[in-house]
C-alpha positions as CSV (number, residue, x, y, z in Angstrom):
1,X,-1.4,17.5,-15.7
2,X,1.0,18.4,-18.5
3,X,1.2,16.1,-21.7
4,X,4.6,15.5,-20.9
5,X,4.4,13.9,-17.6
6,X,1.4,12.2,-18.8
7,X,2.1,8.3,-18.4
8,X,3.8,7.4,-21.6
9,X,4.4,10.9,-22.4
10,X,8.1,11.7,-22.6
11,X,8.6,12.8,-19.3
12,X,6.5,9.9,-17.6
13,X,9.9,7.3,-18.1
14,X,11.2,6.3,-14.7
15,X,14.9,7.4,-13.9
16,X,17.5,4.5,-12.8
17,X,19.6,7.0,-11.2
18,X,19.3,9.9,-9.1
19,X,22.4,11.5,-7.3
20,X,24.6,9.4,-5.6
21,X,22.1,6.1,-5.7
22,X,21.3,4.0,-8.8
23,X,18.5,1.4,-9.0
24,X,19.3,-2.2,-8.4
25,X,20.1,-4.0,-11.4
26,X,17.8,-6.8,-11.0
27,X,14.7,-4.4,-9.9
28,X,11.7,-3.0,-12.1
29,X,11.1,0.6,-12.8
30,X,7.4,1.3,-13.2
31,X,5.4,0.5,-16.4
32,X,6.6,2.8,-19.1
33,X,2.8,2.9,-21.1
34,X,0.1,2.0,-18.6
35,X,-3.0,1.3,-20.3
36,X,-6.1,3.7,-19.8
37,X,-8.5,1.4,-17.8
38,X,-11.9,0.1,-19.3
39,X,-13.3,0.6,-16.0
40,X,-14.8,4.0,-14.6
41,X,-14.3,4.7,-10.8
42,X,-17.1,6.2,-8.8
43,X,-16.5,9.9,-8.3
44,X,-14.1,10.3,-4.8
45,X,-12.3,7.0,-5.4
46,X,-9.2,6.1,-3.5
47,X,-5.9,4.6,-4.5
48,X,-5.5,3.4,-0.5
49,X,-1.9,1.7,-1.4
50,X,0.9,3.7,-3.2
51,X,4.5,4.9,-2.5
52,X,6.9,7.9,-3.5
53,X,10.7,6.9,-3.8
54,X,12.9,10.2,-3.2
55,X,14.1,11.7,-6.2
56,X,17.0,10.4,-4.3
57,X,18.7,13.4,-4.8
58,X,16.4,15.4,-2.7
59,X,15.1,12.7,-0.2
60,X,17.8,10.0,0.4
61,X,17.0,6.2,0.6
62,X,18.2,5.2,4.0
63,X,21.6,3.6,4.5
64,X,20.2,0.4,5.9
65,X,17.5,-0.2,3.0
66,X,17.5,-4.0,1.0
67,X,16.9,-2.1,-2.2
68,X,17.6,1.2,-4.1
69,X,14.7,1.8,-6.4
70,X,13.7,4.2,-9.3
71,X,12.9,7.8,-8.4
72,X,9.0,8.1,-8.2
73,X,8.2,11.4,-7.5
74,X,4.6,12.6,-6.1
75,X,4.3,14.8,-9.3
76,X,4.5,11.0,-11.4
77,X,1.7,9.9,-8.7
78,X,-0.2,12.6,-9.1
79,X,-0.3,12.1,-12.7
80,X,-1.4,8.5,-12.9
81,X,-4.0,8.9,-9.9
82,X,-5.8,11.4,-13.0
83,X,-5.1,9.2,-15.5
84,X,-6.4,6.1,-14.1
85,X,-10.0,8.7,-13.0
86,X,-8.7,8.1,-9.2
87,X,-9.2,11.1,-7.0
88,X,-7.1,10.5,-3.7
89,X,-4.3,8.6,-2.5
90,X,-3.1,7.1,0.6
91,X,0.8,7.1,0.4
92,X,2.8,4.7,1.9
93,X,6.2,4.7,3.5
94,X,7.9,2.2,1.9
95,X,11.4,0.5,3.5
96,X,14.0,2.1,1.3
97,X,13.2,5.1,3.0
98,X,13.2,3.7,6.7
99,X,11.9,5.9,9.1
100,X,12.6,9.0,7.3
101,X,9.2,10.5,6.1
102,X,10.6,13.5,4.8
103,X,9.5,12.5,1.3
104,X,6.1,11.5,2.6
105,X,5.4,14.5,4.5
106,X,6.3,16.8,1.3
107,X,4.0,14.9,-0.9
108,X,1.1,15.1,1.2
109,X,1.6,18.6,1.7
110,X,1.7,19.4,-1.6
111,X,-1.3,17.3,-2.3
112,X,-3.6,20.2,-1.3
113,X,-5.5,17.6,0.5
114,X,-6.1,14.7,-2.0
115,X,-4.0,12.6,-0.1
116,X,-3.1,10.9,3.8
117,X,0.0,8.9,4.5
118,X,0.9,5.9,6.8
119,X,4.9,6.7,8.3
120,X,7.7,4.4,9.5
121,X,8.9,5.6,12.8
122,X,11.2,4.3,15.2
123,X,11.4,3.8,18.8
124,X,12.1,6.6,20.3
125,X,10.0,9.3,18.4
126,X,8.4,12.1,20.1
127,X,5.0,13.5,21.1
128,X,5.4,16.3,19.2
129,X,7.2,14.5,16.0
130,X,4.4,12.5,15.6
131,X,1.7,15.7,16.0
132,X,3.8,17.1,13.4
133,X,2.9,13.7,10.9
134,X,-0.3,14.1,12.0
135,X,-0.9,17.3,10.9
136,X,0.6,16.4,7.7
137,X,-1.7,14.2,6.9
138,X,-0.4,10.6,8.6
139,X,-3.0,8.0,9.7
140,X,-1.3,5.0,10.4
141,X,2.4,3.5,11.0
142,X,3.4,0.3,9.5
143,X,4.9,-2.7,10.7
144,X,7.0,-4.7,8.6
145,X,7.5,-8.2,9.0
146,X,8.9,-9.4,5.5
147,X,12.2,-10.1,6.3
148,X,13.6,-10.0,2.8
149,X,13.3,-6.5,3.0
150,X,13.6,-4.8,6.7
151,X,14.8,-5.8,10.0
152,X,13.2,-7.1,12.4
153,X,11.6,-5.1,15.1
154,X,11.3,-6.4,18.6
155,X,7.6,-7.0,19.1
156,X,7.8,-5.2,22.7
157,X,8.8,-2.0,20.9
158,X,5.8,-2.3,18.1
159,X,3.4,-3.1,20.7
160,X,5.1,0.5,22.5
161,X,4.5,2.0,19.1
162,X,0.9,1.5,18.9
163,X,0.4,2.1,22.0
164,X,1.7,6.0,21.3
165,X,-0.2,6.5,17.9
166,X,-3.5,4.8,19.8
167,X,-4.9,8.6,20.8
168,X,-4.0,10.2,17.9
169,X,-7.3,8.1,16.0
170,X,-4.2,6.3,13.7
171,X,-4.2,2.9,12.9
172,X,-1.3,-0.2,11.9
173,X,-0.6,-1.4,8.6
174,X,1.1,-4.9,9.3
175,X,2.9,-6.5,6.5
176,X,3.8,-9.9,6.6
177,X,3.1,-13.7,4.4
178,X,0.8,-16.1,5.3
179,X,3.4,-19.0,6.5
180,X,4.0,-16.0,9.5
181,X,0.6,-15.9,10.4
182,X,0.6,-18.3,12.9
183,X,3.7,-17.1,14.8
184,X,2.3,-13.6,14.6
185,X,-1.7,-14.3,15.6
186,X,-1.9,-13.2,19.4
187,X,0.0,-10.3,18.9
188,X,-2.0,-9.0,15.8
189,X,-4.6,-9.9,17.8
190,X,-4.1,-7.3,21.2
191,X,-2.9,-4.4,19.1
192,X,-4.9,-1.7,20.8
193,X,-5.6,0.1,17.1
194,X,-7.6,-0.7,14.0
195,X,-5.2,-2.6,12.1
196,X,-4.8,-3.1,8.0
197,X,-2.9,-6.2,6.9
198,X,-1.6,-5.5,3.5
199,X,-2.0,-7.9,0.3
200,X,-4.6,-10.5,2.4
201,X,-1.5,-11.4,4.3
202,X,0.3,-12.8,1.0
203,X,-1.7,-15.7,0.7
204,X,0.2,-18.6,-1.2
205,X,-2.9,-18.6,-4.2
206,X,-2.2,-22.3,-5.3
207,X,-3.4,-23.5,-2.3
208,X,-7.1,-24.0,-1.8
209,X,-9.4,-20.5,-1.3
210,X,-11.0,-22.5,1.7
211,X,-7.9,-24.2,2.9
212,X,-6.2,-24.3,6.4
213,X,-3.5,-21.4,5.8
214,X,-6.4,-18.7,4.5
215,X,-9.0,-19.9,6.9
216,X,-6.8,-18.6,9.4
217,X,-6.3,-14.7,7.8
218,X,-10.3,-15.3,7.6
219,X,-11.0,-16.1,11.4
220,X,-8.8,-13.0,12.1
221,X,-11.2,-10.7,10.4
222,X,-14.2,-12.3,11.5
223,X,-12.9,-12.9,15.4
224,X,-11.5,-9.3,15.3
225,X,-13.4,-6.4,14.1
226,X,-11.2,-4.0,14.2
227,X,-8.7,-5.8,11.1
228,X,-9.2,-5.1,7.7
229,X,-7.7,-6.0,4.6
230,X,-6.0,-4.5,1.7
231,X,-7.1,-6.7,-1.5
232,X,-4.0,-5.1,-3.8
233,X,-1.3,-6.6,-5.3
234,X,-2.6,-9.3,-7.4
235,X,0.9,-9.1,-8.7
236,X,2.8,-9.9,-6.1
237,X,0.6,-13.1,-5.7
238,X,-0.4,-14.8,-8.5
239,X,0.9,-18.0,-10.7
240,X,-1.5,-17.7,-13.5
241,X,0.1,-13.9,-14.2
242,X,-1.4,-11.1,-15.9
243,X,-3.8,-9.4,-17.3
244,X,-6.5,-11.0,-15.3
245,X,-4.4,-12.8,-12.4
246,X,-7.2,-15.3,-12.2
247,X,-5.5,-17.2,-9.1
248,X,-6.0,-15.1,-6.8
249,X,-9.5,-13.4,-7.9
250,X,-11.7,-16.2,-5.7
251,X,-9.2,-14.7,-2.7
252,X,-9.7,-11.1,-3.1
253,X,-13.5,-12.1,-4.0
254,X,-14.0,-13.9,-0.7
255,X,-12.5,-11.0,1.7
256,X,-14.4,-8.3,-0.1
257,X,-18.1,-10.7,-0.3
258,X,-17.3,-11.1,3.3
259,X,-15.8,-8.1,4.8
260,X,-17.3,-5.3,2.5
261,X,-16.3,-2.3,5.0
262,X,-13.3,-3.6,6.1
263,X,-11.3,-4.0,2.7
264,X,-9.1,-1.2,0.6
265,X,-7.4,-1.3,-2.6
266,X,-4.4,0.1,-3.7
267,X,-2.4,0.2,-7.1
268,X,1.1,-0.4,-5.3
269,X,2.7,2.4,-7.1
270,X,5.3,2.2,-8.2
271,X,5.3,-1.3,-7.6
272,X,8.8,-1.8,-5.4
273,X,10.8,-4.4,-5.5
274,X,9.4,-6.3,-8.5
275,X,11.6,-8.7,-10.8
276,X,9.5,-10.9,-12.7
277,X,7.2,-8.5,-14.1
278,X,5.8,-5.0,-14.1
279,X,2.2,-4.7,-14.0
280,X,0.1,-2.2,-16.1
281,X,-1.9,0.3,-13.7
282,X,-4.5,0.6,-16.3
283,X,-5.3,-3.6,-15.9
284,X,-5.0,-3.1,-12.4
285,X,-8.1,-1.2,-12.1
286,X,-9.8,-3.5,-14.5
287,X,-9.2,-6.2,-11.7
288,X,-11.2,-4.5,-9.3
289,X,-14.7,-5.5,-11.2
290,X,-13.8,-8.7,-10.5
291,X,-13.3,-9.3,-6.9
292,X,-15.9,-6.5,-6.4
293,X,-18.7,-7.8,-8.7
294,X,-21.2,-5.3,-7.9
295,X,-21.3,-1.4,-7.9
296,X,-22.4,-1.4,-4.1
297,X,-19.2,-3.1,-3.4
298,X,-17.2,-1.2,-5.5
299,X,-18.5,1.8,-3.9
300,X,-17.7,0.3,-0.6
301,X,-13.9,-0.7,-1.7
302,X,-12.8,2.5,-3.4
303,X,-14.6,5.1,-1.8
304,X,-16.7,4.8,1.3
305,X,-14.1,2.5,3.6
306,X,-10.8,4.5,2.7
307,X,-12.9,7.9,3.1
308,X,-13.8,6.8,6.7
309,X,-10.5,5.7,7.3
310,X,-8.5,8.5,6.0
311,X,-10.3,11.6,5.1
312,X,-12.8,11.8,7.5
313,X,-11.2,13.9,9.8
């Protein structure tokens, strides 16, 4: 890693514009200095949540995205995956790329296998289009269910979806908030994959750890075996705010006490979407001591789950 791209180095600063798109006005561009982290990762640990945007002017955000973001090259990822003492990623596609996994594919061939990838794809792709994200390095499609930023899908055409990517070994990622859980339960429930719920499914953190609305992401792990649940983005969640996003520790704590090889943790690089704040990389792997108070469940979190998951095969 050169000292320039180095995060905070002078060629670590994110770009607002790239080509014909520039960043939303009222959106984030990744944390200029991340902090280096207090806490050492066990050797082989994964950041099993992270994106690429573009450059733009290479890989185009799709015409129907909610957002233009910064460019966020895999070159940038690579950089603070070292710099944090991360060894792997698992990369993303995010929506303001929509089913185009151009710039997914090119980073995780050019990770030289240090990374796997989870695409967008649409109805009608082929056999052979997805052997050719296989081979690539894709293990998983995502659903999106937020509707602030994508479309919806039709159910029936999901449920055809992971019905396809069932024999290639791949799994779902299915985003969505707690208040959807309800609505969304049964068909979770008969996906005919292993399936990842990103961020705990949201939860709404001042409301009760043991309440009504979690209890119900809970039963779904315990009643189904094959969910699991990333524990990233304290972020995105919390009231209290940073550096220790204390709120929603108990939350992440529970899932991970209860669950320990069935959870994954993910920095959210580079973080898209985000107005508020922008969170410091380097504190978000201090956070992971905390809902994973011992170094068997640490192990567990950032190595041993997203290694059988992803790089097993």
């Amino acid at each position: 890693m050169s000292s320039a791209l180095a995060p905070g180095g002078p060629g670590w600063a994110a770009s607002g514009a790239s080509g014909a798109f520039r960043m939303d006005s009222n959106w984030l561009p990744y944390h200029p200095r991340p902090s280096k982290p207090n806490y050492v990762p066990p050797p082989g640990a994964v950041d099993a949540h992270c994106h690429v945007f573009g450059p733009g002017a290479e890989f185009p955000y799709a015409p129907e995205r909610k957002y233009t973001p910064c460019d966020a090259s895999k070159d940038h990822l690579w950089a603070l995956r070292d710099f944090l003492g991360l060894e792997r990623n698992v990369i993303v596609q995010a929506t303001c790329h929509g089913t185009d996994n151009r710039a997914l594919v090119d980073a995780l061939r050019a990770s030289e296998g240090h990374a796997r990838g989870v695409a967008s794809v649409a109805a009608g792709v082929t056999d052979s289009e997805l052997q050719a994200l296989d081979t690539a390095g894709v293990r998983g499609v995502r659903f999106n269910f937020v509707r602030r930023l994508v479309d919806t899908t039709p159910r029936e055409v999901l449920e055809e979806i992971a019905r396809r990517v069932a024999p290639l070994g791949w799994h779902v990622v299915i985003y969505f908030e707690a208040a959807e859980l309800p609505q969304l339960y049964d068909f979770v429930a008969a996906l005919p994959t292993t399936i990842i719920v990103d961020h705990m499914g949201r939860p709404d953190v001042a409301k009760a750890v043991a309440g009504t609305e979690f209890e119900l992401f809970v039963r779904l792990m315990r009643e189904h075996p094959n969910v699991w649940s990333k524990v990233s983005c304290p972020e995105r969640l919390s009231k209290s705010g940073p550096p220790l996003y204390e709120d929603v520790v108990p939350f992440a704590r529970r899932l991970v006490e209860t669950f320990p090889d069935r959870v994954l943790w993910g920095t959210d690089w580079p973080h898209p979407n985000l107005k508020a704040h922008m969170p410091d990389d380097g504190k978000l792997l201090d956070y992971v001591p905390q809902i994973a108070p011992t170094p068997a469940l640490r192990q567990k979190l950032l190595v041993e789950n997203p290694t059988r998951l992803y790089f097993d095969r």
